[in-house]
Biopython code that builds the backbone (N, CA, C, O; Angstrom):
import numpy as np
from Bio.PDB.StructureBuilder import StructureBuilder

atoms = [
    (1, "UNK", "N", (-18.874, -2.323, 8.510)),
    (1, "UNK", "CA", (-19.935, -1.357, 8.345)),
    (1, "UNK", "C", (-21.207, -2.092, 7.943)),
    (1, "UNK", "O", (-21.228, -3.110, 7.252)),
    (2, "UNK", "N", (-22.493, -1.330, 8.563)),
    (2, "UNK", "CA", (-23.855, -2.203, 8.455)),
    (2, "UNK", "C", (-24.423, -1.755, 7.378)),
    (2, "UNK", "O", (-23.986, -0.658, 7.034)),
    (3, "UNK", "N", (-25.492, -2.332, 6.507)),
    (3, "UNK", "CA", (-26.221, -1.634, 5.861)),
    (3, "UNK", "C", (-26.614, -0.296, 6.397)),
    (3, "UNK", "O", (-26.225, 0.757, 5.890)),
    (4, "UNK", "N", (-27.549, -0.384, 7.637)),
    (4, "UNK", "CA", (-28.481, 1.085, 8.286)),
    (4, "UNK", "C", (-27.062, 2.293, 8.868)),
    (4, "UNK", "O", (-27.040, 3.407, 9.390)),
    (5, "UNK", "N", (-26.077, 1.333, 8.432)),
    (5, "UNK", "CA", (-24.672, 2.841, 8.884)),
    (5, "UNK", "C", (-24.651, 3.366, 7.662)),
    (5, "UNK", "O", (-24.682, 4.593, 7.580)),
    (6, "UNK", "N", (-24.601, 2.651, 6.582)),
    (6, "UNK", "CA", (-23.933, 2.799, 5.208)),
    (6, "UNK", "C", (-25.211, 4.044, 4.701)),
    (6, "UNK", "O", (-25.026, 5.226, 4.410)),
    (7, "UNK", "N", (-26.042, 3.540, 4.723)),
    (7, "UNK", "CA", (-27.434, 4.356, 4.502)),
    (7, "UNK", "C", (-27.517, 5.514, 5.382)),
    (7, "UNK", "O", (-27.813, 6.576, 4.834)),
    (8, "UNK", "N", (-27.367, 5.517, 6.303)),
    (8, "UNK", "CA", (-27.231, 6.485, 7.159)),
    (8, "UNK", "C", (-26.405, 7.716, 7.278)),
    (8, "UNK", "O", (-26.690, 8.667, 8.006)),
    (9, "UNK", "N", (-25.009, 7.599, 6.251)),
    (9, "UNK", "CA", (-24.465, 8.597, 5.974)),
    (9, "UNK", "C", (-24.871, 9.561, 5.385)),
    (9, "UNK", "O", (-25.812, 9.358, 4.618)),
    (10, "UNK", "N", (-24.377, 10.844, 5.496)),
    (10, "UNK", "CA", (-24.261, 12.173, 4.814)),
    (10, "UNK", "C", (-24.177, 11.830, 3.472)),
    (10, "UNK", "O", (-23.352, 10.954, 3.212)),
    (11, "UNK", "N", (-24.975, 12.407, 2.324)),
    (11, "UNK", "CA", (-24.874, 12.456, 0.682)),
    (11, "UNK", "C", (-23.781, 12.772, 1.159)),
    (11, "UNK", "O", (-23.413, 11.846, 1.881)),
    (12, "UNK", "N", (-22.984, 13.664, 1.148)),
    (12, "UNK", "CA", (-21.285, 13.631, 1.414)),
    (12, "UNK", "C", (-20.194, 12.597, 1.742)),
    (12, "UNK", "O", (-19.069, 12.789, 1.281)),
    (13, "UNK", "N", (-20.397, 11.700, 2.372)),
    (13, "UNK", "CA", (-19.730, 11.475, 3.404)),
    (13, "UNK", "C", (-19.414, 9.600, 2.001)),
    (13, "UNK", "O", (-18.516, 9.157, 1.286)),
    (14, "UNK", "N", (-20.350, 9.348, 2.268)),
    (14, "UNK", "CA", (-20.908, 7.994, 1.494)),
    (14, "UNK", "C", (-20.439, 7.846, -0.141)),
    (14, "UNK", "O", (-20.260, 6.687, -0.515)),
    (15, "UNK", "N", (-20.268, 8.723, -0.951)),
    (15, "UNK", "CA", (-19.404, 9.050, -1.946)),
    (15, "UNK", "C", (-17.859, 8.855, -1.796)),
    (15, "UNK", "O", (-17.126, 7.960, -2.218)),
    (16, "UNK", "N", (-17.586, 10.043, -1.018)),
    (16, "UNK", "CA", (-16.220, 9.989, -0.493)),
    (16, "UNK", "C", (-15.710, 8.562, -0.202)),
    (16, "UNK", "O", (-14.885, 8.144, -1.015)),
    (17, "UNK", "N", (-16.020, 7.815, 0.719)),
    (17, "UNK", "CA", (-15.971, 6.702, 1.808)),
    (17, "UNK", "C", (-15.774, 5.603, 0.324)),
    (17, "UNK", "O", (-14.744, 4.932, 0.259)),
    (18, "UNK", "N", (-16.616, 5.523, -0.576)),
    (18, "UNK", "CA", (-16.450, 4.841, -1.810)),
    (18, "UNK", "C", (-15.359, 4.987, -2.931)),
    (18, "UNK", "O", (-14.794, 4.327, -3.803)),
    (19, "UNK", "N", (-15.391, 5.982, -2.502)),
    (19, "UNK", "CA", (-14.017, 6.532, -3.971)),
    (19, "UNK", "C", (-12.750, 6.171, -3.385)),
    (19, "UNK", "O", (-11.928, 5.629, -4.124)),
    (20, "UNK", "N", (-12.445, 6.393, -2.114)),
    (20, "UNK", "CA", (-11.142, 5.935, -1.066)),
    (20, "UNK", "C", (-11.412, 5.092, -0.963)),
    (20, "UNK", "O", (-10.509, 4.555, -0.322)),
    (21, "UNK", "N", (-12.431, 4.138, -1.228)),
    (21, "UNK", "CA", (-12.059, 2.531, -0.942)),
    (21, "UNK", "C", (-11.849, 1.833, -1.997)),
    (21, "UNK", "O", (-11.085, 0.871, -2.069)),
    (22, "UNK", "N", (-12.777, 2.458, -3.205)),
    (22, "UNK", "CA", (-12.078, 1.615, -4.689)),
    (22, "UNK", "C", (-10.328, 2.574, -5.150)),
    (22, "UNK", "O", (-9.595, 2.046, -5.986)),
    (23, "UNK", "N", (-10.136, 3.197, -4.844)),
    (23, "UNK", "CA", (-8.656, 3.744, -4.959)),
    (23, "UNK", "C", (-7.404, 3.037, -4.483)),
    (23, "UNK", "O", (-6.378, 2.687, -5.066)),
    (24, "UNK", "N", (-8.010, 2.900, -2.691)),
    (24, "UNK", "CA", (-6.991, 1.940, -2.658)),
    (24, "UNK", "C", (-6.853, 0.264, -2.144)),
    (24, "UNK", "O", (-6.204, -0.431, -1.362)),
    (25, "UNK", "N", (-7.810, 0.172, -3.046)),
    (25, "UNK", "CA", (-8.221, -1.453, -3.194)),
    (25, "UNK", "C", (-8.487, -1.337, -4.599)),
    (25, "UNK", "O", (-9.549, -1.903, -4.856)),
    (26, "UNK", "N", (-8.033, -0.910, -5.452)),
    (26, "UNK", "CA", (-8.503, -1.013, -6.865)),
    (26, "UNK", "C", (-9.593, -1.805, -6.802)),
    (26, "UNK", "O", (-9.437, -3.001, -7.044)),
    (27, "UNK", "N", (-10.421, -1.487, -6.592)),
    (27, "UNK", "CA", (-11.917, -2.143, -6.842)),
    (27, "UNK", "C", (-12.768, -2.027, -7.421)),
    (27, "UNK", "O", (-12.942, -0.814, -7.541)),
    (28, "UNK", "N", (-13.915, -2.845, -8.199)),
    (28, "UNK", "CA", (-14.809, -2.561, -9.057)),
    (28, "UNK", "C", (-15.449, -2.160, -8.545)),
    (28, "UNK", "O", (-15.312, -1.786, -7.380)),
    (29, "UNK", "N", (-16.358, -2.083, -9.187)),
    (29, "UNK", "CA", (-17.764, -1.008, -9.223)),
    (29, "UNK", "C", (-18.806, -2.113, -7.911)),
    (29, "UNK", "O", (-19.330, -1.910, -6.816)),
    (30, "UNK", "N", (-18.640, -3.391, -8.952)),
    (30, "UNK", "CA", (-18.797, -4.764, -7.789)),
    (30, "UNK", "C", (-18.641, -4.971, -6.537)),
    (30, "UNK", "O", (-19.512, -4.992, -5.667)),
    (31, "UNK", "N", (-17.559, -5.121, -6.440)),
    (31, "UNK", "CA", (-16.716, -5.250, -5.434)),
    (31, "UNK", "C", (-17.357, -4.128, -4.409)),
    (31, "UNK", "O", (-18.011, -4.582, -3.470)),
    (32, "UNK", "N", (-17.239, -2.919, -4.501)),
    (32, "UNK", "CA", (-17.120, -1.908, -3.964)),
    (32, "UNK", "C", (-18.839, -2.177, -3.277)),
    (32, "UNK", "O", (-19.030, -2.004, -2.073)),
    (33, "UNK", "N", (-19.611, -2.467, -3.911)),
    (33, "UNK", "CA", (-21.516, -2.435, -3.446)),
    (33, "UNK", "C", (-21.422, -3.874, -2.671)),
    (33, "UNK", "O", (-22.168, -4.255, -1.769)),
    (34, "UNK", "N", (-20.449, -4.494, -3.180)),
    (34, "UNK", "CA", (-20.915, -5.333, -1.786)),
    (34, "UNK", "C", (-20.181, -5.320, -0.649)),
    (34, "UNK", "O", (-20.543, -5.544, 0.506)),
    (35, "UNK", "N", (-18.862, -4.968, -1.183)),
    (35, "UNK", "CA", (-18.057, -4.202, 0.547)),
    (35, "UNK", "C", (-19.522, -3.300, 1.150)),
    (35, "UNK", "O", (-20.216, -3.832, 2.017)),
    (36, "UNK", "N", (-19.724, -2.524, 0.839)),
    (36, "UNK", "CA", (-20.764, -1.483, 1.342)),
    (36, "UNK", "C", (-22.572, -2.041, 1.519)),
    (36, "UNK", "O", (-23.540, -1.427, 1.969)),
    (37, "UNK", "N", (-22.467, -3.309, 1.005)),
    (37, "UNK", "CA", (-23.804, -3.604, 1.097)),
    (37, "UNK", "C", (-24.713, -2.926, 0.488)),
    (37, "UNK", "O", (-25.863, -3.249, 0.783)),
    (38, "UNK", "N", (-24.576, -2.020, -0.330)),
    (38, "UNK", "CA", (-25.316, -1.291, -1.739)),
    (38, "UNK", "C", (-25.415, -1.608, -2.918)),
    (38, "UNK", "O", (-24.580, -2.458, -3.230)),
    (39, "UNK", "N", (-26.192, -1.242, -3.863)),
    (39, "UNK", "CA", (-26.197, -1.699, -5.075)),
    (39, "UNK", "C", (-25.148, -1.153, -6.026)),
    (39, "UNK", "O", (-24.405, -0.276, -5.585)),
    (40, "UNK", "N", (-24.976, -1.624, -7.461)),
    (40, "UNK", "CA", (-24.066, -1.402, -7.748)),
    (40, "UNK", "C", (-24.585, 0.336, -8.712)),
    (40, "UNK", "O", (-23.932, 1.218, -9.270)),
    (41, "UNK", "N", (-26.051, 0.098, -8.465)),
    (41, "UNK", "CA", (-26.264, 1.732, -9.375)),
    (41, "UNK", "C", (-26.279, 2.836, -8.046)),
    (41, "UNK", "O", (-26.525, 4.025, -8.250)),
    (42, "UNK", "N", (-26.010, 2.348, -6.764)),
    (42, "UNK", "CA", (-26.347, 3.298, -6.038)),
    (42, "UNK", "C", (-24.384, 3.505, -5.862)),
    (42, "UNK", "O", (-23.925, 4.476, -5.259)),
    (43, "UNK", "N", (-23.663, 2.651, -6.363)),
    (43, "UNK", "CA", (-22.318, 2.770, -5.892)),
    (43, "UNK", "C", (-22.633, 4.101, -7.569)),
    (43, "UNK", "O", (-23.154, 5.177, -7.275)),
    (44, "UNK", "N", (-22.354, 3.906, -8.771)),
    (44, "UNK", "CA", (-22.748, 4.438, -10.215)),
    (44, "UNK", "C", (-23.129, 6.105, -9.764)),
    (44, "UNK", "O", (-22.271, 6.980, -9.884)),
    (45, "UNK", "N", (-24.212, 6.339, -9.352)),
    (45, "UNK", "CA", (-24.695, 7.422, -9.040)),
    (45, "UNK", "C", (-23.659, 8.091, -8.097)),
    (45, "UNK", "O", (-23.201, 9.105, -8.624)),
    (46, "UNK", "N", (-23.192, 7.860, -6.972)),
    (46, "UNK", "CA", (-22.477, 8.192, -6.136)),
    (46, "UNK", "C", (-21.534, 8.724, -6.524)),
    (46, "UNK", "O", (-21.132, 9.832, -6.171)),
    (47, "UNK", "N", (-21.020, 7.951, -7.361)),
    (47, "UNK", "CA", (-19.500, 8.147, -8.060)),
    (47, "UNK", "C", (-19.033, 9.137, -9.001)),
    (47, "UNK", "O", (-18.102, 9.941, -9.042)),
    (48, "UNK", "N", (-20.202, 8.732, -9.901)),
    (48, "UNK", "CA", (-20.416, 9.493, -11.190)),
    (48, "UNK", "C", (-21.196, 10.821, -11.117)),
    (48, "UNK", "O", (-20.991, 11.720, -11.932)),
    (49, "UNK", "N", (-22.305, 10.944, -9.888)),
    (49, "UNK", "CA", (-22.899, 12.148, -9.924)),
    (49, "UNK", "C", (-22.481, 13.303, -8.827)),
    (49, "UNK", "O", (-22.238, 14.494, -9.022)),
    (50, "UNK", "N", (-22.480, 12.562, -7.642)),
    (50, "UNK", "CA", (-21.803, 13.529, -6.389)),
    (50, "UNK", "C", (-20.203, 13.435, -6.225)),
    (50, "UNK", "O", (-19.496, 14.391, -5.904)),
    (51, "UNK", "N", (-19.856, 12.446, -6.430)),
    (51, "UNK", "CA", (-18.349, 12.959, -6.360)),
    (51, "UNK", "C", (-17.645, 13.883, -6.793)),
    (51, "UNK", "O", (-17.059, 14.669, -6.049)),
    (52, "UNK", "N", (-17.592, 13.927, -8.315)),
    (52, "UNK", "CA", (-16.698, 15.060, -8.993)),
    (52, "UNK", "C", (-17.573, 16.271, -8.273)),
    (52, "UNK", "O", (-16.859, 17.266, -8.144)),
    (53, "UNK", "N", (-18.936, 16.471, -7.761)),
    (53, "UNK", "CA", (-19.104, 18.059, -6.685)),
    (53, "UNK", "C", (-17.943, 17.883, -5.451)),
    (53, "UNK", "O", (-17.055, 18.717, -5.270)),
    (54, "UNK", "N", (-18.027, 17.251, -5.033)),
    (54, "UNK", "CA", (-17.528, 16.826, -3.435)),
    (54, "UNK", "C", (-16.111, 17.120, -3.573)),
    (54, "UNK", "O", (-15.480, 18.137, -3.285)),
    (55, "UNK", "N", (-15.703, 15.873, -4.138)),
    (55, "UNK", "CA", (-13.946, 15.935, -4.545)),
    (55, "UNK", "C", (-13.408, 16.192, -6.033)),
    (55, "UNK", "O", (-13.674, 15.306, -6.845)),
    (56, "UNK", "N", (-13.102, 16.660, -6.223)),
    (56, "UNK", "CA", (-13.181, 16.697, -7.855)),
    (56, "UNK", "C", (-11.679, 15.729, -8.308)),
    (56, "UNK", "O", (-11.556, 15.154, -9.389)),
    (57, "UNK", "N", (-10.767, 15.732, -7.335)),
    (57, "UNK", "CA", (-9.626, 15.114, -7.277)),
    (57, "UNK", "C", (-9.783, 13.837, -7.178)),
    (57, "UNK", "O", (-9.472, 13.167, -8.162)),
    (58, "UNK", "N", (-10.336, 13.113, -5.901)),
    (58, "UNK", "CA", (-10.754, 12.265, -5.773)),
    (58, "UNK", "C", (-11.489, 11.660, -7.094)),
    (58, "UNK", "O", (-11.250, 10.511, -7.467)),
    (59, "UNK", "N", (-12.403, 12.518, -7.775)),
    (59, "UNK", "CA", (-13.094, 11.623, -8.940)),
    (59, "UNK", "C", (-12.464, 11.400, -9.967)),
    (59, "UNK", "O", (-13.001, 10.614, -10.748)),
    (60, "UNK", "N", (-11.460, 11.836, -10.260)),
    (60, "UNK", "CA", (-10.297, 11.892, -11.397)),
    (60, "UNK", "C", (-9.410, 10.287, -11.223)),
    (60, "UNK", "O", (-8.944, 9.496, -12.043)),
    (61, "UNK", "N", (-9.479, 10.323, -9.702)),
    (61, "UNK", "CA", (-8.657, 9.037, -9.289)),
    (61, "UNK", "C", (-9.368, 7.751, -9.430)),
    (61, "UNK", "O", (-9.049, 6.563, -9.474)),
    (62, "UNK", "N", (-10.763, 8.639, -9.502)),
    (62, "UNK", "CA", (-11.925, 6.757, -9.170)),
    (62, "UNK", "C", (-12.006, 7.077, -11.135)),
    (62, "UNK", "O", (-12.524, 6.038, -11.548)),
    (63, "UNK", "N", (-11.851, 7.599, -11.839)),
    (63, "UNK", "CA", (-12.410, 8.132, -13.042)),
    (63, "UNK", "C", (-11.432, 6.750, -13.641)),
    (63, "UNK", "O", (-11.694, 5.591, -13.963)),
    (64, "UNK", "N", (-10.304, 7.514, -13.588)),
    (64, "UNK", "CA", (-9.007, 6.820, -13.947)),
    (64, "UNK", "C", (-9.403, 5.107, -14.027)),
    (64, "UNK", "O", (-9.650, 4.283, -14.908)),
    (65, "UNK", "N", (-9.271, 5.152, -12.181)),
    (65, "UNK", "CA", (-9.579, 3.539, -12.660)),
    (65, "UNK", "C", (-10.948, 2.838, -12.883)),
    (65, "UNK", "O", (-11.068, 1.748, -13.443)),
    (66, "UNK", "N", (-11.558, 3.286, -12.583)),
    (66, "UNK", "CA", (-12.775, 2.627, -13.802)),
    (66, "UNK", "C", (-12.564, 2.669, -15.379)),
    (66, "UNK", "O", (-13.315, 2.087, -16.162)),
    (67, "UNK", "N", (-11.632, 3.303, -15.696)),
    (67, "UNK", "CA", (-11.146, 2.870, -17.205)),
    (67, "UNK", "C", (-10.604, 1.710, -17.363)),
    (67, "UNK", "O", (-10.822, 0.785, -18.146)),
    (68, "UNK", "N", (-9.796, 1.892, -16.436)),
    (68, "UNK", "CA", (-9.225, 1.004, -16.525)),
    (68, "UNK", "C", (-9.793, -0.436, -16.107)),
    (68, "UNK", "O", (-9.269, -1.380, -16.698)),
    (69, "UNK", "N", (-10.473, -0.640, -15.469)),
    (69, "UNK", "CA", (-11.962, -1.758, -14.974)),
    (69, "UNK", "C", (-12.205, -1.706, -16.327)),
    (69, "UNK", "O", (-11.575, -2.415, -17.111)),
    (70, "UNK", "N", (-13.117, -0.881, -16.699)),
    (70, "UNK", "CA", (-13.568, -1.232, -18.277)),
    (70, "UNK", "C", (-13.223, -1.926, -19.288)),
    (70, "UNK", "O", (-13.930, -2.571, -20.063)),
    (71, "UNK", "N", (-11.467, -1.692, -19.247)),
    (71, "UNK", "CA", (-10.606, -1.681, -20.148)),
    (71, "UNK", "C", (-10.122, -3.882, -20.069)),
    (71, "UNK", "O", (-9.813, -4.680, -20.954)),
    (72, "UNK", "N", (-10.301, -4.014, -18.642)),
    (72, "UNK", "CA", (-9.842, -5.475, -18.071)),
    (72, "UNK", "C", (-10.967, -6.123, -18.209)),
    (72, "UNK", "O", (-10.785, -7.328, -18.382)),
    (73, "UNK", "N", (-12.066, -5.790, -18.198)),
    (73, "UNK", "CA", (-13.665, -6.500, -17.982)),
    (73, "UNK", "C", (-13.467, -7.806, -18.629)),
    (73, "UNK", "O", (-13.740, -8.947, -18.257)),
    (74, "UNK", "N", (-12.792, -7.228, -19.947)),
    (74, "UNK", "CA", (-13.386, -9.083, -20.675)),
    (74, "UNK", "C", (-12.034, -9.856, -20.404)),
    (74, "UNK", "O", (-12.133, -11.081, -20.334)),
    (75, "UNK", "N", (-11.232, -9.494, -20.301)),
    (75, "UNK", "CA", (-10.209, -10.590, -19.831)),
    (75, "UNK", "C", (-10.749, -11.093, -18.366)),
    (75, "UNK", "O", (-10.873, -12.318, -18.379)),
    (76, "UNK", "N", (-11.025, -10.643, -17.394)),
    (76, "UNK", "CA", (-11.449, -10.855, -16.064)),
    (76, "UNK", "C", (-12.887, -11.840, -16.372)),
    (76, "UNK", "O", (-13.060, -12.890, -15.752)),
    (77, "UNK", "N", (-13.856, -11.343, -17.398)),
    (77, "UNK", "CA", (-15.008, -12.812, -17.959)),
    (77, "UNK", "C", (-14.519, -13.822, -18.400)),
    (77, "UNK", "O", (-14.981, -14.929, -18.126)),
    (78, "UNK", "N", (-13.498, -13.645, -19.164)),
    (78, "UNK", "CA", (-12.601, -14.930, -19.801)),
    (78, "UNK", "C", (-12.061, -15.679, -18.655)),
    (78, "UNK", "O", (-12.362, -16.873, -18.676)),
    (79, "UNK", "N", (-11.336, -15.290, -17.652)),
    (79, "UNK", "CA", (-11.141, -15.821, -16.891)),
    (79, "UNK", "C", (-11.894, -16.495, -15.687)),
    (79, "UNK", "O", (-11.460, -17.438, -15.026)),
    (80, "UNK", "N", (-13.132, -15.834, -15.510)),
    (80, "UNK", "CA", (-14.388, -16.784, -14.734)),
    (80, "UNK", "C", (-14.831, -18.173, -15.505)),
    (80, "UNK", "O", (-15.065, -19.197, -14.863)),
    (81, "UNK", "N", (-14.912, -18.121, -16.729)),
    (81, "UNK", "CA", (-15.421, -18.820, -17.655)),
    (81, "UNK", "C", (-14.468, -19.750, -17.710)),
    (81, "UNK", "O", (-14.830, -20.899, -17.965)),
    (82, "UNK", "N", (-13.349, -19.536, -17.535)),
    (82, "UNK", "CA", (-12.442, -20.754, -17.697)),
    (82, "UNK", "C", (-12.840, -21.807, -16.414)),
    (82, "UNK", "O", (-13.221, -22.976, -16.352)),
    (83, "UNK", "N", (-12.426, -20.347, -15.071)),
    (83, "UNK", "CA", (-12.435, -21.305, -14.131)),
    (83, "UNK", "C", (-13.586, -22.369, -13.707)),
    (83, "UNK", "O", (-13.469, -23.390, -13.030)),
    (84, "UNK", "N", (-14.972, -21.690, -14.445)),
    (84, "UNK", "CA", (-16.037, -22.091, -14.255)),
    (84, "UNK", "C", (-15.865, -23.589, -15.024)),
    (84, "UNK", "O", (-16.278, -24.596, -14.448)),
    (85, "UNK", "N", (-15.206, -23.681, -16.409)),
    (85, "UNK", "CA", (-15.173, -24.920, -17.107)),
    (85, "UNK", "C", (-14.332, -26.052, -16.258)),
    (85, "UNK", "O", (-14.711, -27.219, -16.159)),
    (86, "UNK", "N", (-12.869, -25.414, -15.529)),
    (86, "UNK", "CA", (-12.079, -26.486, -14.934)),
    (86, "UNK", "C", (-12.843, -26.848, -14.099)),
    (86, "UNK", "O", (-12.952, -28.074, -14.097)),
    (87, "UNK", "N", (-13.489, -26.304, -13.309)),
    (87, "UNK", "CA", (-14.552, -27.044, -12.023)),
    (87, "UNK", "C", (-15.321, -27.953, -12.486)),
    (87, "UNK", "O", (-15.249, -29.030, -11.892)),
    (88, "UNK", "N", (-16.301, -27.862, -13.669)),
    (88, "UNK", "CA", (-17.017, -29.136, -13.969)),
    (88, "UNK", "C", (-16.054, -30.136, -14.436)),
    (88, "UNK", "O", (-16.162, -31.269, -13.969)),
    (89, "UNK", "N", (-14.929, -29.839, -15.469)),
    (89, "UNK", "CA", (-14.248, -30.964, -15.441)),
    (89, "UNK", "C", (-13.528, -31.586, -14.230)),
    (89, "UNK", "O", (-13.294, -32.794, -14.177)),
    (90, "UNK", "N", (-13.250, -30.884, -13.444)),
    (90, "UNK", "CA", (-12.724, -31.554, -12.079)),
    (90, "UNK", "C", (-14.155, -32.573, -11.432)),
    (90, "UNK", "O", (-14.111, -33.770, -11.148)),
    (91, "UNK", "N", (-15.234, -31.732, -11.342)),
    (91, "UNK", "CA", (-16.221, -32.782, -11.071)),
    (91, "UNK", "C", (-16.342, -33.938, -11.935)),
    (91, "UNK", "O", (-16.164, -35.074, -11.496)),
    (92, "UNK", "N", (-16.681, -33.665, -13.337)),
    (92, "UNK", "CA", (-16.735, -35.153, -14.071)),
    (92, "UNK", "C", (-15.645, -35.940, -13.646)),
    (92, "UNK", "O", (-15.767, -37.029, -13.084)),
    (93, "UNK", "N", (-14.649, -35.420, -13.899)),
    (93, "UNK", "CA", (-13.563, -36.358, -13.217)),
    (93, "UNK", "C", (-13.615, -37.314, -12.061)),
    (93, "UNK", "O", (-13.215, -38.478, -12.085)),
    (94, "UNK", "N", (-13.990, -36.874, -11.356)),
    (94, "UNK", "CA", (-14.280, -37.001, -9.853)),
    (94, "UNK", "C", (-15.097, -38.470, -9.604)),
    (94, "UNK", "O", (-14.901, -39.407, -8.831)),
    (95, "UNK", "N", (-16.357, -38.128, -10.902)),
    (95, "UNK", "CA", (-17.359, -38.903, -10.530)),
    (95, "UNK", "C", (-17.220, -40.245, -11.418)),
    (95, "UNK", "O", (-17.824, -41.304, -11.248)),
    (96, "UNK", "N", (-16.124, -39.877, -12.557)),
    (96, "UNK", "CA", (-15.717, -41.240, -13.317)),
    (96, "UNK", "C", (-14.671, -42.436, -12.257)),
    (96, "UNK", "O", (-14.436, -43.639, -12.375)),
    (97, "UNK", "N", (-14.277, -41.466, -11.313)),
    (97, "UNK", "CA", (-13.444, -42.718, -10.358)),
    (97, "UNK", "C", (-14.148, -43.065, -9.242)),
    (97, "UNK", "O", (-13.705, -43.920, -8.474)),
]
sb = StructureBuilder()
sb.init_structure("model")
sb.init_model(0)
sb.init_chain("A")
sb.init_seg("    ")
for serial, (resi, resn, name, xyz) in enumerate(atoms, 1):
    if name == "N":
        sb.init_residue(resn, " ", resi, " ")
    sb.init_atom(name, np.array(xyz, "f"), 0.0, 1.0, " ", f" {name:<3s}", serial, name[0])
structure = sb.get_structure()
């Protein structure tokens, strides 16, 4: 999907299309704006403001797991941060031989 498709949808349609894709891709909020090539407040608004009109079921399901996103956030930073540290030490390494 293109940006000018993604944009191009129905206020309806473009909500929906987001909530079924972080559901079953457990996906962040992240994740989800750049699958779609949107921002992450235009994924926010979508979610949080037109969905529960649209689907109300559906928003219970994206509700759910964004708690649960919330709930993982800092273990998931802890874990960039690590990987971010083994990489420079793999480089220093690298450059001492």
């Amino acid at each position: 999907m293109f940006w000018g498709e993604i944009m191009s949808l129905t206020d309806k349609s473009r909500p929906v299309m987001l909530g079924e894709y972080m559901v079953s891709n457990s996906a962040t909020v992240r994740s989800a704006a750049k699958q779609f090539g949107i921002s992450k407040s235009t994924v926010h608004k979508d979610i949080r403001e037109k969905l529960p009109k649209i689907s109300p079921q559906l928003y219970k399901e994206v509700e759910k797991l964004l708690e649960i996103n919330k709930q993982e956030r800092h273990i998931r930073g802890g874990m960039a941060t690590k990987r971010k540290y083994e990489l420079q030490n793999k480089a220093k390494n690298a450059e001492k031989r």
